[in-house]
N, C-alpha and C positions, 0 to 999 in steps of 0.2 A: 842471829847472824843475818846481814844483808846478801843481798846480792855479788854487791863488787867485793864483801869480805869473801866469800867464799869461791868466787874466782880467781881472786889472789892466791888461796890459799890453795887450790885445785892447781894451778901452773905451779906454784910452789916445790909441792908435794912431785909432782910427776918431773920438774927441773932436775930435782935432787937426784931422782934415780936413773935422768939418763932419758926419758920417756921420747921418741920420735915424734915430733911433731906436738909437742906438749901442751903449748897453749892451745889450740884447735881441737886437741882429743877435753881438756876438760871445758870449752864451750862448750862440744857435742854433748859432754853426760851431763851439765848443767840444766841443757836445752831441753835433753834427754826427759830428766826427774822434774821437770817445773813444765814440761808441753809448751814451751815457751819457744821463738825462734831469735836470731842472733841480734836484730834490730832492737827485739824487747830487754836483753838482758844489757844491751849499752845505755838503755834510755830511761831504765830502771833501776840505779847501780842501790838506790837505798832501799828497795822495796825488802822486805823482810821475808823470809825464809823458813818456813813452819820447821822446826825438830825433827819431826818426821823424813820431810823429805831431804834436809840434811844430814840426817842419816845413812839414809838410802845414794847421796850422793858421795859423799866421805867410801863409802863402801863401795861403790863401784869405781872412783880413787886406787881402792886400794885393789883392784884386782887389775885394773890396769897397769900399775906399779909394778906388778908382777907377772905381765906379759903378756895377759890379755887383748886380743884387739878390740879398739872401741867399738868397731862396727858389729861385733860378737856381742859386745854390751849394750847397745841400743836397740840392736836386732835389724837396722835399716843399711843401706847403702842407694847411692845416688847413682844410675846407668844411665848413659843415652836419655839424660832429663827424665827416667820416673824410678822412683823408689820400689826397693825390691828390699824383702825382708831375708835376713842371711841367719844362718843357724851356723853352729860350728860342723855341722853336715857338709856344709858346699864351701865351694872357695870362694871366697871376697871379689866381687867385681873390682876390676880395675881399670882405670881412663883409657890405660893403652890398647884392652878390649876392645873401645869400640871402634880402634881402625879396621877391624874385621866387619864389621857393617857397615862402614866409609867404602871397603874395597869392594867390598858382596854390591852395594845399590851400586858404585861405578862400575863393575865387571856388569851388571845386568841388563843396564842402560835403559833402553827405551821398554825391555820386558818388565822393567819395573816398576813401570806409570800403570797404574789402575784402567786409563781411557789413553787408545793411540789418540796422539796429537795430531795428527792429520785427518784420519777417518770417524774420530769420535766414536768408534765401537769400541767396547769392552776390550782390555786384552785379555789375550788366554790366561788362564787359571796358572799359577807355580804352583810344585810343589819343590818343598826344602825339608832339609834335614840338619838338624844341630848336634853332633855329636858329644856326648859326656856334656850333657849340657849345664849340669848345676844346680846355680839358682834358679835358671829359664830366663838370664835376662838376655843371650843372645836370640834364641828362639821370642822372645815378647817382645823384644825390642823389633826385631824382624816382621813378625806381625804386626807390629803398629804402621811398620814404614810400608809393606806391601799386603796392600786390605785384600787382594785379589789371593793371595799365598795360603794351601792348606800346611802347614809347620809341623813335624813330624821330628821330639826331641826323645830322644835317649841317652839314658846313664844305667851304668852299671849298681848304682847307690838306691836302694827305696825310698831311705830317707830323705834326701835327695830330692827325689821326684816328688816329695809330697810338698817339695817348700817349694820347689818350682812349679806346680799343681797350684798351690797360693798364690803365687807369683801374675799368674797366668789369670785366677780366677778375680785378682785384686784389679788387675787392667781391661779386664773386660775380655780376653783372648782365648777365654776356655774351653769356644766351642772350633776356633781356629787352628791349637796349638795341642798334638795327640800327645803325650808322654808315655813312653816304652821301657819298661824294666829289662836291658839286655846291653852286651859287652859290644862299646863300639855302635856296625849298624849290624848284627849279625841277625837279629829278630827279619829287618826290611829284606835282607838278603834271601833267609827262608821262604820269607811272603813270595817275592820275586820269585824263586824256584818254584813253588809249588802252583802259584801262579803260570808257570809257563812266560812267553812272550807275551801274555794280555794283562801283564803285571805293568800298571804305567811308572814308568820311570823318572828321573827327580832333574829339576832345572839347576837348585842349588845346595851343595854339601857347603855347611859351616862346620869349624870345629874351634876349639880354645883346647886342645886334649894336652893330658900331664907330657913336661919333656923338661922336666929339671935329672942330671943323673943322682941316683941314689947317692954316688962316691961324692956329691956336691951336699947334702944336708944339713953337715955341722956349720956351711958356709953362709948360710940362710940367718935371715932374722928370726930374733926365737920368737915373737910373734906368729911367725908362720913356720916356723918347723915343731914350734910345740904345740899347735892351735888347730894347722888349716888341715882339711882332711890330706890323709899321706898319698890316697888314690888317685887325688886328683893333682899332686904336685908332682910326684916319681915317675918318670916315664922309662924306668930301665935302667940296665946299668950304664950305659951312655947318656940317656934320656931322649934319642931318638927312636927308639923300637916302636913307638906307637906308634910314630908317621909312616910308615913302610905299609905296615896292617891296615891303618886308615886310607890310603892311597889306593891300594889296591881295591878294597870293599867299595870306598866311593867311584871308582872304576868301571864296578859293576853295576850300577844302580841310577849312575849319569845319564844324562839324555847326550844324544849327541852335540857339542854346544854348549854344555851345561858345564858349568863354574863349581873350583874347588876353590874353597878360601881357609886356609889354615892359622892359627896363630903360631907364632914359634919362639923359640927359647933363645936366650943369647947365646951367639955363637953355632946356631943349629942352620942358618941358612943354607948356605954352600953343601951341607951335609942334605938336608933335604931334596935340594936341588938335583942333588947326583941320583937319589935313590929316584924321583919321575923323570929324569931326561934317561934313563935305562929303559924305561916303557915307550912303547912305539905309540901308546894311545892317546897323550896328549900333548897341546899344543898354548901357543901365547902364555909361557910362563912369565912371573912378573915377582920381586920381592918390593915389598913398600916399608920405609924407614919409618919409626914412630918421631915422635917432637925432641927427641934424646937423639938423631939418627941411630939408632940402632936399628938394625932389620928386625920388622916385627911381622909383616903377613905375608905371608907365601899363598898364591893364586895362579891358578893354571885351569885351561879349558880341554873338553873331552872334548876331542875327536870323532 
C-alpha cells in the first residue's frame, strides 16, 4: 500500500462513521506512524508503506472510529506554537485557551517586559500561579513569554503533574515552573500562613479550572465525555462552584494590583461576574469574547 492509498482509505474509514474533523485526524495518525509531516505525505502520494507500519495505522483507525481523540493517539498537541505531549490524564489543550495568555500579558503590560523600556533595568521578578494546571501548557507557555516569572502550577491529579513535569522539562522550563500536588492553591495558601506576612505574594493567578455542570455530560461530545479526565471537565452541579473557591484563595495570595485571569464556560460569565462584584477586593473587571464571540476570559485586578 502507498501513501495516497492509505489516506483514502483512512478518510474513508472515519467518513463512514461520522468521525469530526475526519480527514485532519487521519493526516495526524498517518504523520503520526510514518514521523513524516504534512508537506511529505502530499508530495509523496506513491511512496510505499511498510505492513508493519500499516498496521499500526489501520489500528489506530480503528480506535479512532470509536471515540478516541486523535491527540490521545499521537500523544502531542499544538499550544501557544510548542507542542506538549497529552495523556488521557490531562485535558486536551485547546486554541480558545490561549486567550488566557493573550489577556494575562495584556492585563500585565509593561510588568511583563523582562527590561523596562525606559530605564533599561531589569524588571522586578513575577510570580504566578496556574491553577489545575494539566498539561502545564498554561504555566510553560507563561514561562516562555515572561523569562523574569518564577511559575508556581498545581493540580489536584499526580498523574497529571507528571505529564506536565515533562512538559515543562521538554521546553526547557523546569527549573522556572514549581509543580504542586494539592486542591486548587490551598498547598500556597498554607505556605502564606505559616509564613506569616513575609510570605511574598503572587503578581498573576491563571486558571482554565473545570466548569462544565455535571446535569450537562450526556450533552458533550463522546470524545470528551468518554475520554477526557471527568476532574477536570465537572465543575459541580451548575459548573460554577469552582470559580467562587478559586476567587476567593486567589484573593488571598494577590499582591495588591495583581491580576486574576480565569477561563470560563459557556454561559458562565454573567454568573461569575455576580459572585466578584460581591467582594469589595477587586477592581477593573473585564470579560473578553473568544473568535466564536462567546465570552471566554474573565479578569479582574486586587485591590
Amino acid at each position: 500500500m502507498d501513501v495516497r492509498g492509505a489516506l483514502k482509505e483512512g478518510m474513508t474509514r472515519l467518513r463512514a462513521v461520522n468521525t469530526p474533523s475526519h480527514t485532519l485526524a487521519a493526516e495526524l495518525l498517518l504523520m503520526h506512524v510514518l514521523g513524516r509531516d504534512r508537506a511529505w505525505l502530499y508530495t509523496n502520494p506513491e511512496a510505499a508503506i511498510e505492513a508493519v507500519a500499516a498496521d499500526k495505522y489501520f489500528g489506530l483507525l480503528a480506535r479512532r472510529a470509536a471515540g478516541e481523540p486523535t491527540q490521545y493517539l499521537t500523544g502531542k498537541q499544538e499550544f501557544w506554537g510548542l507542542e506538549f505531549e497529552v495523556t488521557p490524564a490531562v485535558l486536551i489543550p485547546r486554541p480558545e485557551t490561549e486567550h488566557v495568555i493573550e489577556v494575562a500579558l495584556e492585563r500585565l503590560g509593561a510588568r511583563g517586559i523582562k527590561i523596562d523600556m525606559v530605564t533599561g533595568a531589569p524588571s522586578p521578578a513575577l510570580r504566578v500561579a496556574d491553577v489545575g494546571t494539566g498539561s502545564g501548557c498554561l504555566a510553560v507557555a507563561l514561562a516562555q513569554e515572561l523569562p523574569h516569572a518564577e511559575i508556581f502550577a498545581t493540580d489536584i491529579s499526580p498523574a497529571a503533574l507528571e505529564v506536565a513535569g515533562r512538559n515543562a522539562a521538554r521546553h526547557g522550563m523546569a527549573e522556572r515552573v514549581h509543580f504542586m500536588e494539592t486542591n486548587l492553591l490551598e498547598a500556597l495558601l498554607r505556605d502564606k500562613q505559616s509564613n506569616g506576612r513575609q510570605s511574598p505574594l503572587f503578581d498573576l493567578v491563571v486558571s482554565n479550572p473545570p466548569y462544565i455542570a455535571q446535569s450537562e455530560g450526556e450533552q458533550l461530545p463522546r470524545e470528551v465525555r468518554e475520554h477526557e479526565p471527568h476532574a477536570a471537565l465537572f465543575g459541580g452541579p451548575t459548573g460554577i462552584e469552582m470559580y467562587a473557591r478559586l476567587i476567593e484563595q486567589a484573593g488571598s495570595l494577590l499582591k495588591s494590583g495583581g491580576i486574576l485571569v480565569l477561563e470560563l464556560g459557556y454561559d458562565s460569565a454573567e454568573r461569575v461576574r455576580a459572585i466578584i462584584a460581591a467582594l469589595p477586593a477587586w477592581t477593573n473587571i473585564s470579560i473578553t469574547n473568544d473568535l466564536a464571540e462567546i465570552p471566554r476570559v474573565f479578569a479582574a485586578q486586587r485591590m
